[in-house]
N, C-alpha and C positions, 0 to 999 in steps of 0.2 A: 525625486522620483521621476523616470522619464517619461514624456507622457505617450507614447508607442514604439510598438518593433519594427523592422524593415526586415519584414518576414517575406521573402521570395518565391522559399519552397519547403512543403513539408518533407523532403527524401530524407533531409539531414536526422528528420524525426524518426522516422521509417526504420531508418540505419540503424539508430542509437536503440529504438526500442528489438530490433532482431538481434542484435550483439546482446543486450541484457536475456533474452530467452536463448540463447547458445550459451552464455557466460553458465543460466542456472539449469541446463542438461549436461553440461560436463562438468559443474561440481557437485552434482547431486547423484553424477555415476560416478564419479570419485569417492566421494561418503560413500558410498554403499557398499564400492569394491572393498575398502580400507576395514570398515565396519566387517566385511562376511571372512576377511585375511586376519582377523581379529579376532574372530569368533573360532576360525579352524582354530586359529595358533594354541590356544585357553583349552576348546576341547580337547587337542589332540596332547598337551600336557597334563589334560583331567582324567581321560577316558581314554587313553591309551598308554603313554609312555608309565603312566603310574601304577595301574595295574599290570602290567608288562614284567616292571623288574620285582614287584611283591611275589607272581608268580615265579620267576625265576632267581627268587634268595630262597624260597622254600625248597626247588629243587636243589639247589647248591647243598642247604642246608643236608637233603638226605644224600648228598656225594659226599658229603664229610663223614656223616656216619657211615655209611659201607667202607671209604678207606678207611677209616679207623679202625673196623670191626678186619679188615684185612689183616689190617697192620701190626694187631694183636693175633690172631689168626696163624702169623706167620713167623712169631716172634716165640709163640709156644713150641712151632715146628721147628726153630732153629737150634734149639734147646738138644735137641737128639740127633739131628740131621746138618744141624752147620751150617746151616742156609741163609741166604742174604738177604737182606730187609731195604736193603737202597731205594730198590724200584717203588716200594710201597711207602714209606717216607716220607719219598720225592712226590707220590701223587698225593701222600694226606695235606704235603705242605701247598701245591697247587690250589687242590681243593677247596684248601681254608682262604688263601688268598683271592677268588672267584669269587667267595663268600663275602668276604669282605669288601668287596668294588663295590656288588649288587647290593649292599647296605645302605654305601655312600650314594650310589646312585637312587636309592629309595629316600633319602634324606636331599639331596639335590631336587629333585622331581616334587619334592614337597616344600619347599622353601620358593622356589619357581613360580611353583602354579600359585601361589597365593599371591607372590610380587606381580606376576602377569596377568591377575585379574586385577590388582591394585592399578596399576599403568591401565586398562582398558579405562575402568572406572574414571582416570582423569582426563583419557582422551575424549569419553563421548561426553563431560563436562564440560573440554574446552570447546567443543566444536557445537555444544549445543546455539549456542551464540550466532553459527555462520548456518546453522541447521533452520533457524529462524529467520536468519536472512532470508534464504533462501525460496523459503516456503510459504514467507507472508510479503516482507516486504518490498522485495525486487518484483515479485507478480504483481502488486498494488501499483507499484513503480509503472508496470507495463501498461496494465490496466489503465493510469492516468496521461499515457503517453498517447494511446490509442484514443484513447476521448480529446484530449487535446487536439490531436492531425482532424479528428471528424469534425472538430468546431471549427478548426481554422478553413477548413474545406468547404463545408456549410457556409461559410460568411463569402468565402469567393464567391460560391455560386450564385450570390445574393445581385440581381440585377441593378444596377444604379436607377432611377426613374429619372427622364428628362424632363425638362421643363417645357408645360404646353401652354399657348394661350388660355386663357377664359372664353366660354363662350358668349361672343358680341364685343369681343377685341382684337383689332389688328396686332401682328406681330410687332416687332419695337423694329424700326428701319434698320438697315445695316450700313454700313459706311457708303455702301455702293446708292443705297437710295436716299442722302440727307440733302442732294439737291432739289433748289428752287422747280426743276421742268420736273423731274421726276415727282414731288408731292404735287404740283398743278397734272397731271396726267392721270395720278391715282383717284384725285376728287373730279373729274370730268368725267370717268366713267359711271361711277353710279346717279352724277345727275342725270348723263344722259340715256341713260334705260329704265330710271325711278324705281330699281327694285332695292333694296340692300345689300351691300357685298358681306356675305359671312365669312369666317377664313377655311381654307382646308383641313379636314381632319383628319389626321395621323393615323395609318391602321395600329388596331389596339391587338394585342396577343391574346391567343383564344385563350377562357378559360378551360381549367381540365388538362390542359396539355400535362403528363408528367417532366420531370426534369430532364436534362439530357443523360445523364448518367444510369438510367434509368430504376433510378428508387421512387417511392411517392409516398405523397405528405401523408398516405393512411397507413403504409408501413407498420405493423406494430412493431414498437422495438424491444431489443434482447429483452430475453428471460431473465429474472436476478437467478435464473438456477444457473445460467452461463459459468459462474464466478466457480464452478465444479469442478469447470475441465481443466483450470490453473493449479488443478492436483493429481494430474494423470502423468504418468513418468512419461520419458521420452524414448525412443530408440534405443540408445545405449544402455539404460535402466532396464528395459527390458529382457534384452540379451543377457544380461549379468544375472538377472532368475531363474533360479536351478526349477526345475520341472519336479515336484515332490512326488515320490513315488504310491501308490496306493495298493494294499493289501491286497490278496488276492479274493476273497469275499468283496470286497468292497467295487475292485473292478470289473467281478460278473453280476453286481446290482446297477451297474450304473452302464455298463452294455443292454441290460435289461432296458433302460431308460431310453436309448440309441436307437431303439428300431423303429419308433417316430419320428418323423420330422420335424425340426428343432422349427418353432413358429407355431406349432398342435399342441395342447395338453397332453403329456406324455403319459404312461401308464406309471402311476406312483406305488413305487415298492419303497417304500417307507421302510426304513433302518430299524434294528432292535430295540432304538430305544422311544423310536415314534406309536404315542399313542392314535387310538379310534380317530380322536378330535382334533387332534393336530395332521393326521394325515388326509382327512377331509376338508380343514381346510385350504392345504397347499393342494389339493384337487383342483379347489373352488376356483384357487390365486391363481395355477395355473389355467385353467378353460378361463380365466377371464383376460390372461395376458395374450392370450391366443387371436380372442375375438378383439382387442386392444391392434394387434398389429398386423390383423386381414382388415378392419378398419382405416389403418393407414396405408395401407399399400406399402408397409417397409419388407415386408419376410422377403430376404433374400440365400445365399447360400451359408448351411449350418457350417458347424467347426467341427474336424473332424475327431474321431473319439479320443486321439493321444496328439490332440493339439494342447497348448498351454493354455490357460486362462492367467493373468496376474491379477491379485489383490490385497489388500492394505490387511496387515495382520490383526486378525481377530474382529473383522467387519464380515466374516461370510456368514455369520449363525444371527446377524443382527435382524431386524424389520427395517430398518431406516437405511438404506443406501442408493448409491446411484452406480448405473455401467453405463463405459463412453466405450467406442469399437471403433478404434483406427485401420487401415487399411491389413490386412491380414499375411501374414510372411508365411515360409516354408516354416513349418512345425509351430508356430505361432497364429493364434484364431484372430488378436487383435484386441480381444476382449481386456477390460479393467474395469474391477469391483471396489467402489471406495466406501467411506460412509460419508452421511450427508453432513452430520455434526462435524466440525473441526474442533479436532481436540487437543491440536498444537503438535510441535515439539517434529520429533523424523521418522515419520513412520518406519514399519519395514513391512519389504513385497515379500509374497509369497505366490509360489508357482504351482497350477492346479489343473492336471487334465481334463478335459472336456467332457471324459465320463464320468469322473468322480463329482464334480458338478450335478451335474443332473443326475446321480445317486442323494447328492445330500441338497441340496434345493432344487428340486422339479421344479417349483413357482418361476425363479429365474431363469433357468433353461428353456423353459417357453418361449423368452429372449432373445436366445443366442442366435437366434437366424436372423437381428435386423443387418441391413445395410449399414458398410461402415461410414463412417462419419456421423453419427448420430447418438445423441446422449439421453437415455431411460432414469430417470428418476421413480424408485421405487419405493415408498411408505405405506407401515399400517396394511398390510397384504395387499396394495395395488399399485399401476402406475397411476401416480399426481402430475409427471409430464413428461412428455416427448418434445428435445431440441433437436432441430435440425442443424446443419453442417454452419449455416450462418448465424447459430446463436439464438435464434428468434424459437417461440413454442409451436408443434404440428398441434391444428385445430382435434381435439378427442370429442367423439361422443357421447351423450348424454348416457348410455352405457357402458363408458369407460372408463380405469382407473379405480380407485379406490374409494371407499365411501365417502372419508373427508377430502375430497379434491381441491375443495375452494380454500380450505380450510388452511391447506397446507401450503397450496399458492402465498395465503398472503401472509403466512410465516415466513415463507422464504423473499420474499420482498421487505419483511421486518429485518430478517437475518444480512439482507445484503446491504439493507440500510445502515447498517451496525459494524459492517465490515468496511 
């Protein structure tokens, strides 16, 4: 075993952990591209070409019968008039032949769609494997990388201490003073003054000073909620999120919701299916997320109404999740809605305008106006925490958040203990 490294510089670490987060944003917009090229291919042989040609063997079917019904039609008339039957024939045998393609092709189209949902089924089998990689262990990977460079940085900075005399001891001579005049010179002075000579004292470094780097040793450090944001897609993930369209009832509730200011409790016009009690209290959630983020000084600019929101499928009707809000693009708000639980495996995003948002959760839309950079953990109808851009928790007050706040803190430092 050897017994240390001749560790120079962390860059090398630096390096290796930004190639592993570049390695898992372009294959994790790879998976997704592949995955949504997969899904057209399946519906578009389920839900189009299939019914396509059923509809058109029925039509064939009634072209056969009208030439036919000609073709006898015209065969009674040839009877007394002499008359030729070629032309009509010719189109019954057309006819039947049309019929018969659109048959095989309804027999093709069905033998297909069942082998191309078989082949989907083995690819998102084989790839579940790199889907995992992906998602847990490379980010753990990075995770231990960036703790590594901080220890080894921290131990730099660690000052070596010198060595000082004792107090009521001379320094140990140096080469320069082991001669005979030099020690007779040192003991003649203090016989002759009779006071004791003490040695000089080293000025000592104040305390309090912080580091040069300027952190300090009260710092709190990161939040276990941190470990959230190593599930927010990247850039490319993004872009590849179709924008989901919304009804048109749906869009004039949720412009309803727009004419406040995203950071206010908005006016809750609650959907068909929202009762008295439940609309009351995403009231409540939202006037409290409100006074949550004029408490911290985050309410910055909202998202505008046909901007995108992306979120992890089937976490927007949840109570448990969290939004992180990266820097915002042309048509993109910046926003990402996860859930808190990790439940494994590859998600899939879905794309959601900004008004439909605040039609079907007011409470989060209260939200949508913090500054980007900044991660909202939301439980149990409140926020439990606010991260800021460095990881670390903003201070909430004693009115803010949800009822279990503490509660939920030290789950999530269970949770990340466990991770």
């Amino acid at each position: 075993m050897p017994e240390g490294a001749n560790l120079r510089s962390t860059e090398a670490l630096l390096r290796l952990k930004a190639a592993i987060e570049r390695f898992i944003e372009q294959a994790v917009g790879a998976l997704t591209e592949v995955e949504a090229d997969a899904q057209r291919g399946v519906s578009r042989m389920t839900r189009q070409l299939g019914p396509y040609w059923l509809a058109r063997t029925s039509r064939l079917s009634e072209d056969v019968a009208r030439a036919r019904s000609a073709l006898v039609r015209k065969e009674g008339s040839a009877l007394t008039e002499h008359a030729s039957v070629v032309d009509e024939r010719r189109a019954l045998e057309t006819a039947k032949s049309d019929l018969e393609t659109a048959r095989q092709k309804v027999k093709l189209v069905r033998a297909w769609a069942v082998e191309l949902e078989r082949q989907h089924e083995m690819y998102r089998g084989a790839v579940t494997a790199l889907a995992e990689v992906l998602q847990q262990e490379l980010p753990h990977a990075c995770e231990q990388l960036r703790r590594m460079v901080e220890a080894v940085e921290g131990y730099q900075r660690i000052a070596v201490p010198e060595s000082r005399p004792l107090d009521g001891e001379h320094p140990a001579p140096g080469p320069a003073e082991a001669g005979p005049a030099m020690r007779s010179a040192a003991e003649a002075v203090p016989a002759a003054s009779g006071a004791a000579t003490e040695p000089a004292q080293e000025p000592r470094e104040p305390i309090g000073v912080p580091p040069a780097d300027g952190t300090s040793a009260a710092d709190p450090p990161p939040s276990p909620w941190a470990r959230l944001v190593r599930r927010v897609p990247g850039p490319a993930v993004r872009a590849g999120v179709a924008l989901r369209a919304a009804d048109g009832a749906g869009a004039r509730r949720g412009a309803q919701h727009l004419t406040g200011h995203a950071g206010r409790p908005p006016a809750a016009h609650g959907g068909p299916s929202d009762s008295d009690g439940a609309l009351q209290a995403r009231r409540s959630d939202a006037a409290r997320c409100a006074r949550t983020l004029a408490g911290l000084g985050l309410v910055g600019q909202p998202p505008a109404p046909g901007d995108k929101i992306v979120y992890a499928a089937g976490c927007l009707d949840g109570r448990d999740v969290f939004l992180h809000r990266v820097a915002p693009a042309a048509g993109d708000s910046g926003w990402y809605i996860g859930p808190v639980a990790d439940a494994g495996g590859f998600p899939g995003f879905v794309g959601l305008g900004a008004a439909e948002l605040a039609r079907r959760r007011p409470d989060l839309w209260a939200l949508a106006g913090v500054v980007p950079g900044h991660t909202i953990v939301w439980q149990s109808g409140g926020v439990v925490a606010v991260l800021g851009p460095d990881g670390r928790e903003c201070q909430l007050g004693p009115g803010d958040g949800g009822p279990d706040r503490e509660h939920h803190a030290g789950g999530a430092a269970a949770d990340g203990d466990a991770s």
